[in-house]
C-alpha positions in Angstrom: 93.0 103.6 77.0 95.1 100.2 78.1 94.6 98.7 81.1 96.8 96.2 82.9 96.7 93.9 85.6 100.1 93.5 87.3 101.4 92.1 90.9 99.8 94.4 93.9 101.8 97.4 94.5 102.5 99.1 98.0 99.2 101.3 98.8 99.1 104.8 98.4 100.6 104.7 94.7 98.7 106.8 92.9 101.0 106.8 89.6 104.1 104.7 87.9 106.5 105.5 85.4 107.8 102.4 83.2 110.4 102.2 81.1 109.6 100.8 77.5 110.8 97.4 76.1 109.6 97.9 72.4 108.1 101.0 70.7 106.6 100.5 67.7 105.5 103.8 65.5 103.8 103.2 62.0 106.8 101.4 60.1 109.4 101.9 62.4 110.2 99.3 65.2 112.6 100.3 68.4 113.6 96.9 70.6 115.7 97.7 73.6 118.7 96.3 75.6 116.8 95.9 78.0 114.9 99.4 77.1 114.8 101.9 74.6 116.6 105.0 75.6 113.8 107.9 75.9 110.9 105.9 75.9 108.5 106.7 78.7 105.4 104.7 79.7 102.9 106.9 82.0 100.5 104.6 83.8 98.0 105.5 86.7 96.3 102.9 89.4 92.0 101.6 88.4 91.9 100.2 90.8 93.9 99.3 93.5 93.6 95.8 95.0 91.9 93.2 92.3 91.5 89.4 92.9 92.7 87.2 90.5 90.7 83.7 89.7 91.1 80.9 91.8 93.5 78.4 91.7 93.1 75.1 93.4 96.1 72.5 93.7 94.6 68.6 94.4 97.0 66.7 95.8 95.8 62.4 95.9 97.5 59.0 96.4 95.9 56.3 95.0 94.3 53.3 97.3 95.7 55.2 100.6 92.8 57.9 101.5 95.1 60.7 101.1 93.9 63.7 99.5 93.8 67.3 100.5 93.1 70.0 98.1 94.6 73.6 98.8 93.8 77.1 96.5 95.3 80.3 96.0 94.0 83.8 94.8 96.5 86.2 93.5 95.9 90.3 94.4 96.6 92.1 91.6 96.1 96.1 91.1 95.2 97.3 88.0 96.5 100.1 86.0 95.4 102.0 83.1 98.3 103.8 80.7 97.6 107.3 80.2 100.5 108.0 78.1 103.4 106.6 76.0 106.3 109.6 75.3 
């Protein structure tokens, strides 16, 4: 089983549907435009609200005193596929 980490979703989702940009099966090789037609990805949510690492932005002029340093953590759920039709 895949899991994924991708942007938070709205809470209370339980399960997704995605379509599929490229299917690849033994030999054979499928790219879409934008998707391939009848290509199904069946995903449901781990775990529903996951912090990403932290990010800290430094901002600094040179012989003025200025600096100030800021940071940022991105929520993220995470998702494991169950299926690919």
């Amino acid at each position: 089983k895949e899991s994924l980490l991708v942007d938070l979703l709205p809470e209370g989702t339980k399960e997704l549907t995605l379509d599929a940009l490229l299917v690849i099966d033994g030999d054979k090789t499928k790219v879409g435009t934008p998707t391939v037609k009848g290509a199904v990805v069946k995903a449901k949510v781990a775990e529903a609200e996951v912090k990403g690492d932290k990010i800290r932005v430094i901002r600094y002029k040179s012989k003025k005193r200025v600096h100030k340093e800021t940071g940022h953590r991105q929520k993220y759920t995470k998702i494991q596929i169950t299926s690919i039709k």
